[in-house]
N, C-alpha and C positions, 0 to 999 in steps of 0.2 A: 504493500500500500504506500508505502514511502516511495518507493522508486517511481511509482504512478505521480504520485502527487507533485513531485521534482519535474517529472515529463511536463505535466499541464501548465505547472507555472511558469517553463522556460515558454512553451509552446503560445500563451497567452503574453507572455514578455514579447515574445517576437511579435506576434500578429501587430500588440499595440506600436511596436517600433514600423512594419512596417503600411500601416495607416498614414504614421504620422510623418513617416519618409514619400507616401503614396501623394497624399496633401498639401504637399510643398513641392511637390514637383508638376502637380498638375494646373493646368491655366487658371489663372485669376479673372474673376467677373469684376467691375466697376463697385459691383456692390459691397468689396471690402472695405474698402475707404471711399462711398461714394459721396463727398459732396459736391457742391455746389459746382458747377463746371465754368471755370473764367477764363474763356476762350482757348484756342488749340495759339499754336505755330512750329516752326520749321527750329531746330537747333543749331543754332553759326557759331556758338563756341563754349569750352569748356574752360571755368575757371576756376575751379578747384573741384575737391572732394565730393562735395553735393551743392553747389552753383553752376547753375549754365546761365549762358545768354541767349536768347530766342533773335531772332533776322529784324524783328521788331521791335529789339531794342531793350525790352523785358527783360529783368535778372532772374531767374528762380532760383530759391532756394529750396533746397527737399526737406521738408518737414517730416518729424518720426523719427529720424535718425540723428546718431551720431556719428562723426568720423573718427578711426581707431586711431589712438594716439600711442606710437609703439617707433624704435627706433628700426625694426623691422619694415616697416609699413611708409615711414616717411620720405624714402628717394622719390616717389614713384605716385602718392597718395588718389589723384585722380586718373590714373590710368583705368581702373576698372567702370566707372561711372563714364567715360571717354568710351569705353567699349561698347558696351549698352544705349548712349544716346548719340554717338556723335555722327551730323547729317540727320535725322531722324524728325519724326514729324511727330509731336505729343499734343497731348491734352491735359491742362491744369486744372484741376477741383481743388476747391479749398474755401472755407467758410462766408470769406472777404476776398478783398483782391489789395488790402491792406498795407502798401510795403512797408520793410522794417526800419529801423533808423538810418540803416544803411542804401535804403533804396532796392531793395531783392524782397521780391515778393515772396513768404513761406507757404510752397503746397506741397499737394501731393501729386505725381505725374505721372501720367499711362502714356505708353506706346501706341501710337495713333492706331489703329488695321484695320485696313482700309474694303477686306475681305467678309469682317466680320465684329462689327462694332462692341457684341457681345463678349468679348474675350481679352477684351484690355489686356494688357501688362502693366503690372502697378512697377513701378521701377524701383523705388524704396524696396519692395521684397526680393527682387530679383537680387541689388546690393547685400542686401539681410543671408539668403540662400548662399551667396557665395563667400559668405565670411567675410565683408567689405564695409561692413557697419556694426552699429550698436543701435537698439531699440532704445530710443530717447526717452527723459521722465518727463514729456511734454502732451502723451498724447491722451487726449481725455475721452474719444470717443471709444465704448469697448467694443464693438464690432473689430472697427479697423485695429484698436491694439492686439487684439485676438489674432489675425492676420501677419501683422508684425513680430509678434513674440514668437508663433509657431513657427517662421521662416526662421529666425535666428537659432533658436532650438536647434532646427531640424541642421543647421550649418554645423550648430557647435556637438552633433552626435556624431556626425563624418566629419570634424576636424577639418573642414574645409577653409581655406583663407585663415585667417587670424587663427583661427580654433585650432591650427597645430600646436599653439604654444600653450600649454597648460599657462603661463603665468597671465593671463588676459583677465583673469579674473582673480583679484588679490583675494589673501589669508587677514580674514582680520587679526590671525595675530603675529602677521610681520607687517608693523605697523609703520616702518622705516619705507616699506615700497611702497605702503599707502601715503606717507607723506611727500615719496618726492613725485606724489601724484597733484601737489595741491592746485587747485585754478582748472582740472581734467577734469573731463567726464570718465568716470570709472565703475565695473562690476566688483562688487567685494563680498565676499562670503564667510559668514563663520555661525560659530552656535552662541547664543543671547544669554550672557550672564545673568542681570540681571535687567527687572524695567522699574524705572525710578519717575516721580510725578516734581518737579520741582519750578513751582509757580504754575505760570501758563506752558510749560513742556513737558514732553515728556521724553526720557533717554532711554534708547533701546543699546544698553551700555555689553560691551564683550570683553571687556579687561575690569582690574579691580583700582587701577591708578587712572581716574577721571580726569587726570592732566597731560597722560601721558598715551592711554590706549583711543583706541578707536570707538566711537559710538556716533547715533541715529538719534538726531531730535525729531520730534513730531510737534508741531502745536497744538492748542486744545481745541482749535476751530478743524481740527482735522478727527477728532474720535466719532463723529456720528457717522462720519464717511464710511471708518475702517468700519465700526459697528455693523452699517449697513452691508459688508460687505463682508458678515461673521467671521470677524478678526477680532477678536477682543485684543487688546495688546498685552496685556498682564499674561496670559496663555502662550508669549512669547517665550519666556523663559527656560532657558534647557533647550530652545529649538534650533535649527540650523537655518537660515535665512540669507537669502539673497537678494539685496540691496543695489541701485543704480540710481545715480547724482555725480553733482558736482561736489570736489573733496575743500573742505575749506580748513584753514588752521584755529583752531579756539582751542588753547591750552593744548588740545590732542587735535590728531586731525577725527572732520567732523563732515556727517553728509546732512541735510536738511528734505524731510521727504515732504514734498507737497502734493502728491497724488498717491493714492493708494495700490498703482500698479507700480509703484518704485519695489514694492517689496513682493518677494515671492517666499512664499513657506514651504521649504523642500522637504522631503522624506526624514525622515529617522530622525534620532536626536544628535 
C-alpha cells in the first residue's frame, strides 16, 4: 500500500507540473490582461529592457514587470524584448493613456495578428516565460496577475533565463546580498520568525536583531485586504514566505508590501 501511494502522489505531482507547463505554453487570449485598448502602432525602436518607441512617437513602457537586475543579465538587458517586438505591429491596453513623469506611457502590449485577433500575444508573459523579467508588486488586477505569476513560475521550474541561477531569489538570512540589493526590485525568501504590531505597522520580522536582519512592514490600512484575502498575518509565523518589493535600508534592510500579491505563502514550514 505504501509503494501505491508513493506511485499516485508522484503520478498526481507530474500531471499538476504538466498542466501548468501545458498553460504557459499555450496562446494567450486578450482576456488576461484585457483593458482598455489605446490604440495599436508599428515599433521603430527599442530602448531598453521594457520601453519601446512606437513610429508615432509614443514611448511605452511595459507594465507588470520588472527588469532583472543581475551582473549576468546586464551586457545585453534589452536584447530579448528586441527579439519579440522589434518591427512588429502591437496593440496597447491599459486603464488610461496617462504618461509617466517621464513621458512613457505604462501598458500592457499584445502582438498585433492580423490572422486572428482572438489570440493576442501578451508580451509581458512571453518576457515572464523566458526568464527575462520579474512579476512586479504593481499589479492590482487578479485576472491579469494570475496570468503573470503562472508564466514566471512556469520559467523558474525549467530554469529558463535568469532561473539558472538559484541566487535570483535571496535567503532572508544572508542579509548582506539582501542589502547590497538596496534601491532593486528583489525576490526574497525565508520562514517568518516572528509578526510584531508596533503602532500603525506591522513587521513580518525573520531574524531576532531588528536593526540588523531582514523584515516586511505592512501598514494597518492594508489588514482588511490581506483579511479579505484569508491571510491572517499572525498565522504567519513559522511559515516560509515569498516576498517581492523594493529593498530599502531602515536600521536593517526592509521591503514595504502594498498589495497583497507581494506575498506568496509557500508549502511546509
Amino acid at each position: 500500500m505504501r509503494r501505491i501511494a508513493i506511485s499516485l502522489s508522484a503520478s498526481v505531482a507530474i500531471s499538476l507540473l504538466a498542466n501548468v507547463l501545458l498553460a504557459a505554453t499555450s496562446p494567450v487570449h486578450a482576456a488576461g490582461c484585457a483593458f482598455a485598448a489605446q490604440g495599436d502602432g508599428h515599433v521603430a525602436a527599442i530602448l531598453d529592457a521594457r520601453t519601446f518607441r512606437l513610429q508615432d512617437g509614443r514611448e511605452i513602457r511595459l507594465a507588470g514587470i520588472e527588469p532583472i537586475t543581475s551582473e549576468k543579465t546586464s551586457a545585453n538587458r534589452s536584447a530579448a524584448l528586441s527579439a519579440i517586438l522589434n518591427g512588429r505591429d502591437v496593440i496597447v491596453r491599459a486603464d488610461d493613456d496617462t504618461p509617466d513623469r517621464y513621458g512613457r506611457e505604462p501598458a500592457f502590449v499584445f502582438l498585433a495578428s492580423p490572422e486572428n485577433s482572438s489570440s493576442e500575444t501578451l508580451v509581458q508573459r512571453e518576457l515572464l516565460l523566458q526568464g527575462e523579467a520579474l512579476v512586479s508588486a504593481s499589479v492590482t488586477d487578479k485576472e491579469c496577475a494570475g496570468v503573470l505569476m503562472e508564466a514566471e513560475a512556469a520559467a523558474r521550474q525549467t530554469k529558463r533565463g535568469v532561473w539558472a541561477d538559484p541566487a535570483v531569489i535571496k535567503n532572508t538570512e544572508s542579509t548582506g546580498d539582501i542589502l547590497a540589493g538596496i534601491g532593486q526590485f528583489m525576490l526574497v525568501e525565508g520562514k517568518v520568525l516572528s509578526v510584531r504590531q508596533a503602532g500603525a505597522t506591522t513587521y513580518l520580522n525573520f531574524g531576532r536583531n531588528w536593526t540588523r536582519d531582514f523584515a516586511v512592514t505592512i501598514s494597518r490600512r492594508m489588514l482588511p485586504l490581506f483579511e479579505a484575502a484569508g491571510i491572517a498575518l499572525k498565522s504567519l509565523e513559522n511559515r516560509r514566505i515569498r516576498v517581492r518589493g523594493w529593498i530599502e535600508a531602515r536600521g536593517g534592510p526592509r521591503m514595504e508590501v502594498l498589495r497583497v500579491g507581494q506575498v506568496e505563502v509557500l508549502g511546509g514550514n
